[in-house]
KOLKOLKOL-948924 format. One record per residue (C-alpha): z, x, y. Coordinates in nm, 3 decimals. Each point is the difference from the previous one (the first is absolute). Layout:
N
- up, east, north
- Z, X, Y
...
REM end
This chain:
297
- up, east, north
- 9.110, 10.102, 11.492
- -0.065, 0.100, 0.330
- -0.290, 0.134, 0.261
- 0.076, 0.286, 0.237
- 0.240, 0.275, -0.041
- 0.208, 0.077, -0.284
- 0.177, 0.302, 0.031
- 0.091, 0.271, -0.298
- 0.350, 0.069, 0.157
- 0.177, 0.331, -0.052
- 0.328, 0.044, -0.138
- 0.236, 0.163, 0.199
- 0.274, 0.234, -0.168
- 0.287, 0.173, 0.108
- 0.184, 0.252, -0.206
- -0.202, -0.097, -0.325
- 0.102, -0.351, 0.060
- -0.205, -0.349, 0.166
- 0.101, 0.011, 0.336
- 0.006, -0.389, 0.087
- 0.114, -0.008, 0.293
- -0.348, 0.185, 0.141
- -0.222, -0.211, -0.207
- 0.137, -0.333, 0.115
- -0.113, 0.151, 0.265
- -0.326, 0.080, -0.060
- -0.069, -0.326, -0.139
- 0.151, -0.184, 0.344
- -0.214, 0.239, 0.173
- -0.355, -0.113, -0.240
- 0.099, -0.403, 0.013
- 0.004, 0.025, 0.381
- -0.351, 0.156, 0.029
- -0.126, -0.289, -0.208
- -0.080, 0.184, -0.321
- -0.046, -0.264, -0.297
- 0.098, 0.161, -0.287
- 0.262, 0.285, -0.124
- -0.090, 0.208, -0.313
- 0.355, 0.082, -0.181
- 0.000, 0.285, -0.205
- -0.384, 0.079, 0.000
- -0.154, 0.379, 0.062
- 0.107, 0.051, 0.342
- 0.341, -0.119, -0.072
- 0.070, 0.262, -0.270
- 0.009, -0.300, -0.304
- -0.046, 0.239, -0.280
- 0.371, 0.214, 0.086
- 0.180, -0.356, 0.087
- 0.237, -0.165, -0.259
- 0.024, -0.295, -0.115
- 0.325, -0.100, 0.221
- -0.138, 0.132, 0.296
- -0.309, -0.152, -0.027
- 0.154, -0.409, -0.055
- 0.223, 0.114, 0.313
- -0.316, 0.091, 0.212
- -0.180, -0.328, -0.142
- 0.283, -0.179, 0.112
- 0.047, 0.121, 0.352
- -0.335, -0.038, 0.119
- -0.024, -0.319, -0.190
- 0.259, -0.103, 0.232
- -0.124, 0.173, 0.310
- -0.326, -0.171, -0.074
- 0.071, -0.336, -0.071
- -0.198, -0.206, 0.195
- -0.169, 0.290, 0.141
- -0.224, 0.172, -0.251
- -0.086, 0.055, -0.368
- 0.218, 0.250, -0.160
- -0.214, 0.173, -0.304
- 0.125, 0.212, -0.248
- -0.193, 0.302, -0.107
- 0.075, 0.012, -0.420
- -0.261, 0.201, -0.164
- 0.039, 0.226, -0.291
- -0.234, 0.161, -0.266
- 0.244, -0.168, -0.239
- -0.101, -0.378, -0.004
- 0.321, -0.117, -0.192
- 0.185, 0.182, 0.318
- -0.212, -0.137, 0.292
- 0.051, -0.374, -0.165
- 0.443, 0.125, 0.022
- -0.094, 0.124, 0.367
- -0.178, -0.319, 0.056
- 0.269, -0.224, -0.138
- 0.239, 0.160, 0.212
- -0.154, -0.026, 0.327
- -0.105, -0.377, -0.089
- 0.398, -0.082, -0.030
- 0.074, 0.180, 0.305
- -0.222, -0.201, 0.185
- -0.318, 0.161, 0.070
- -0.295, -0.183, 0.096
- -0.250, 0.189, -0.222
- -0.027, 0.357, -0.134
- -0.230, 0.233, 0.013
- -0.081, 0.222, -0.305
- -0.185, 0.311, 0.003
- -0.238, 0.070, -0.291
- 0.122, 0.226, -0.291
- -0.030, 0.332, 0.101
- -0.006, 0.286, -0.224
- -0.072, -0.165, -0.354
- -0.365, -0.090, 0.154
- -0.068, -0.334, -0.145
- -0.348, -0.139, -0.080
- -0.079, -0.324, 0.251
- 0.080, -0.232, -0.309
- 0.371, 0.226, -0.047
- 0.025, -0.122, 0.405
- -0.060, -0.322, -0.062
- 0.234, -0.029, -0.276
- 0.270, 0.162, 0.230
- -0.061, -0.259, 0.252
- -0.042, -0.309, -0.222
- 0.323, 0.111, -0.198
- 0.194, -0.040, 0.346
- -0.163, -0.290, 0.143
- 0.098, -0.216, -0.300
- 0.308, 0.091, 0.044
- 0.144, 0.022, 0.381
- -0.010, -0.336, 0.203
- -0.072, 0.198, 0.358
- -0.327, 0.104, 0.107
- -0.142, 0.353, -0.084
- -0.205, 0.236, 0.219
- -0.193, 0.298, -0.152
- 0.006, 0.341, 0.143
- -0.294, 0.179, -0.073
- 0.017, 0.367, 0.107
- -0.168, 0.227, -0.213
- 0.081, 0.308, 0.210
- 0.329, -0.058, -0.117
- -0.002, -0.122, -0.372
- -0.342, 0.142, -0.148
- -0.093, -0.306, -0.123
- -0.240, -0.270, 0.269
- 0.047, -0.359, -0.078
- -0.366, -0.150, 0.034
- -0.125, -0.315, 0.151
- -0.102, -0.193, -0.263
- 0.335, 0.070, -0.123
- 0.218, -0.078, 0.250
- -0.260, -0.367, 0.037
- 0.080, -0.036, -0.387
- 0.380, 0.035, 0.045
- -0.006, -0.283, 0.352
- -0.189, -0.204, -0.199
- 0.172, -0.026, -0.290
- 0.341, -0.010, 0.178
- 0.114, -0.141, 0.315
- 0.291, 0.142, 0.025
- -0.183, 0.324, 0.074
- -0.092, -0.048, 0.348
- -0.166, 0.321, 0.124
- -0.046, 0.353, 0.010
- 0.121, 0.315, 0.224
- -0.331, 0.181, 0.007
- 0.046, 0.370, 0.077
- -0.279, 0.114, -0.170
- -0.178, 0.261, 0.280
- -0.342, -0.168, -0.088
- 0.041, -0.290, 0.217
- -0.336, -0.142, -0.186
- 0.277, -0.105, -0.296
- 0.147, -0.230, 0.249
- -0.349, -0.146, 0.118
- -0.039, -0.107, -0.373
- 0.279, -0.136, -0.086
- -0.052, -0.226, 0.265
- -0.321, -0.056, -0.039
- 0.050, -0.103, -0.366
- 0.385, -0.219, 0.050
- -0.219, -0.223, 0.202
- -0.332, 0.007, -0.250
- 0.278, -0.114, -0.215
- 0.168, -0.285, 0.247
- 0.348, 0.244, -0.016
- 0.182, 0.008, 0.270
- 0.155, 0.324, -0.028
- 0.144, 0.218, 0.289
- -0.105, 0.368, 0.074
- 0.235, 0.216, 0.167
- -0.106, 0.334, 0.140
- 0.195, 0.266, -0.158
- -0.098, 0.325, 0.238
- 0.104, -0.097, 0.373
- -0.352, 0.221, 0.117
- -0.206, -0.256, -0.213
- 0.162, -0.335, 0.092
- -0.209, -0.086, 0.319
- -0.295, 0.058, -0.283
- 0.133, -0.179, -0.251
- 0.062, -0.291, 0.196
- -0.295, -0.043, 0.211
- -0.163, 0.000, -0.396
- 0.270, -0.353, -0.052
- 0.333, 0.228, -0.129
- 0.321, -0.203, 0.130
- 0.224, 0.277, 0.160
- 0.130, 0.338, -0.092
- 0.297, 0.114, -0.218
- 0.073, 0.268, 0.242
- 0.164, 0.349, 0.056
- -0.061, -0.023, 0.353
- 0.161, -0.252, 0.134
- 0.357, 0.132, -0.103
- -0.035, 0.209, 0.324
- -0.254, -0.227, 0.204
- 0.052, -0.334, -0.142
- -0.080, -0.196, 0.358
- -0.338, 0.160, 0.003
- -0.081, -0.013, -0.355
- 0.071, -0.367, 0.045
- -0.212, 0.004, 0.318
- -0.281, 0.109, -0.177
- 0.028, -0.221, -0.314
- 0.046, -0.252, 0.188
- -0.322, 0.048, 0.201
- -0.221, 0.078, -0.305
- 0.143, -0.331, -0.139
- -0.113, -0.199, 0.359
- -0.339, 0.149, 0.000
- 0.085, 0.206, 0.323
- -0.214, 0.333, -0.138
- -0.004, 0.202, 0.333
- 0.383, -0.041, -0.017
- 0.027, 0.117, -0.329
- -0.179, 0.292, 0.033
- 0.210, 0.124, 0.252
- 0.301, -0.080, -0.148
- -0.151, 0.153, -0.314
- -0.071, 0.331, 0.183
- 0.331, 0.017, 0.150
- 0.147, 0.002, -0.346
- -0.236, 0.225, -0.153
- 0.192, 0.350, 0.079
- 0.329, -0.133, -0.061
- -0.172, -0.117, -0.374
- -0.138, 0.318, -0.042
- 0.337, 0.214, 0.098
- 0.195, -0.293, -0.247
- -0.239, 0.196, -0.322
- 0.018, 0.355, 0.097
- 0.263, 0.049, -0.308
- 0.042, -0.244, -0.254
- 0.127, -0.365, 0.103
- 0.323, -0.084, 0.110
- 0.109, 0.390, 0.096
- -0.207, -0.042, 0.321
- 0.091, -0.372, 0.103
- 0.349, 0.083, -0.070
- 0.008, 0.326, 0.203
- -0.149, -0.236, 0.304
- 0.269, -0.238, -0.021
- 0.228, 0.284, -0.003
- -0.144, 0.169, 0.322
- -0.051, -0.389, 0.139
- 0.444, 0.002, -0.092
- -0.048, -0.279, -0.227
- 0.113, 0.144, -0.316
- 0.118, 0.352, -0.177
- -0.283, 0.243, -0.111
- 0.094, -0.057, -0.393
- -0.201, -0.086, -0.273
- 0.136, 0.007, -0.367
- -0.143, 0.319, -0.251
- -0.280, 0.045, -0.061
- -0.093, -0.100, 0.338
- 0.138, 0.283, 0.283
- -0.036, -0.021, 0.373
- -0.313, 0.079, 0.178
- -0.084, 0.357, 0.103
- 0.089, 0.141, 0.310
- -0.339, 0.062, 0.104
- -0.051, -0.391, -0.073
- 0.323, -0.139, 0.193
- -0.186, 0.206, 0.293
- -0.260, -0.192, -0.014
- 0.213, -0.368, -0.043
- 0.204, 0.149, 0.288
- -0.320, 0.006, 0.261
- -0.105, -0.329, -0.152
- 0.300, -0.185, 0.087
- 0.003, 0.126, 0.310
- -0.347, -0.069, 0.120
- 0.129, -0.356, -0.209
- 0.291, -0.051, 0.270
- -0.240, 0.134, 0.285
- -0.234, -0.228, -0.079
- 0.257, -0.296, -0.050
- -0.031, -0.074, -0.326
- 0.328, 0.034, -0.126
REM end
């Protein structure tokens, strides 16, 4: 699929409606800082309130945008298999390059009830398929031998999105896809545990991050990937308040309300998301600025 930077992208609206024009934009602005992947739909880019029309139009722009350019992945999950398989289907004819699909939150399957959920739509899509594992999130953690099961028994299921705050998970499922001769990818799924993650063998991030710093999450990446450590860590430390101030409410309402104060986008997300505090678009405020002081954007 890809190593480096893959970025969860928001969605911009306007009025209650996609607002297009800004996130043509926003993907421009990612494919010229050299990200390698865009995440449709996923977490960050309010996928659960999208429908189904505006999602095939979003696949299709930045399928076009990134032609050439980068990966375009779907996010498609559900705690309804029958409707992550429809979700699936429909990002595969609009183009995408893989999806990624959350595991069933809510209904708490058993590990053999996620690896049902997984076989069911591996047999059945032709694109590859990335599991997101975040347990914070769903109630329900996807384990290693679990995830090694699924890889091995089907290609087309190519890696995980590990966002699992116990970055040990990570360490064995990488320690066991290559007892196993797998090669399957690990992507960091928490943008303060990627420079861990990787230096452990994970391939990149799926990030939150980069939608406001993509040229320095790249940096970074990029330098974990080329061995360069020292670099890394400072790029990694440079980040680390801006990751930290990107969590202070629940994901996207911060990211979005940077973009707005960075003039990017509107400060909208669709119910029941609402805009951050005040007391929080204080603190984005002072972090943009020390941001633009310090160059960065």
């Amino acid at each position: 699929m890809f190593e480096g930077v893959c970025t969860a992208i928001v969605t911009p609206f306007k009025n209650g409606e996609v607002d297009y024009q800004a996130y043509e934009a926003l993907v421009k602005w990612q494919l010229e800082s050299g990200v390698k992947a865009i995440v449709v739909a996923g977490t960050t880019g309010e996928g659960s309130t999208l429908t189904e029309e505006e999602r095939s139009q979003l696949t299709r722009l930045t399928k076009q945008l990134c032609e050439g350019k980068a990966k375009v992945i779907v996010g498609t999950g559900s705690n309804d298999t029958r409707k992550a398989l429809h979700l699936s289907l429909l990002a595969q004819k609009d183009g995408a390059d893989g999806v990624l699909v959350v595991t069933p939150y809510y209904n708490r399957p058993t590990q053999e009830g996620l690896y049902q959920h997984y076989k069911f739509l591996a047999e059945r899509l032709s694109i590859p398929i990335i599991i997101y594992n975040v347990p914070t999130r769903t109630g329900v953690n996807i384990l290693p031998e679990t995830v090694v099961r699924l890889a091995r028994d089907f290609p087309n299921i190519v890696g995980i999105k590990e966002a699992n705050p116990d970055v040990n998970q990570a360490d064995e499922i990488i320690k066991l896809s290559r007892r196993n001769g797998l090669n399957l990818m690990v992507w960091s799924g928490n943008d303060d545990r990627t420079l861990h993650m990787m230096a452990a063998g994970a391939h990149g991030v799926i990030s939150v991050v980069s939608n406001v710093l993509p040229r320095e999450t790249v940096e970074m990446v990029e330098a974990a990937l080329k061995g360069d450590l020292k670099r890394a860590q400072r790029l990694h430390y440079q980040l680390l308040d801006v990751v930290k101030l990107l969590f202070i409410e629940t994901n996207p309402i911060p990211v979005k309300a940077m973009l707005y104060v960075m003039g990017k986008i509107e400060n909208e997300l669709r119910l029941p998301l609402v805009p951050a505090s005040e007391a929080t678009m204080e603190k984005i405020r002072k972090c943009v600025e020390k941001m633009r002081s310090e160059v960065l954007v």
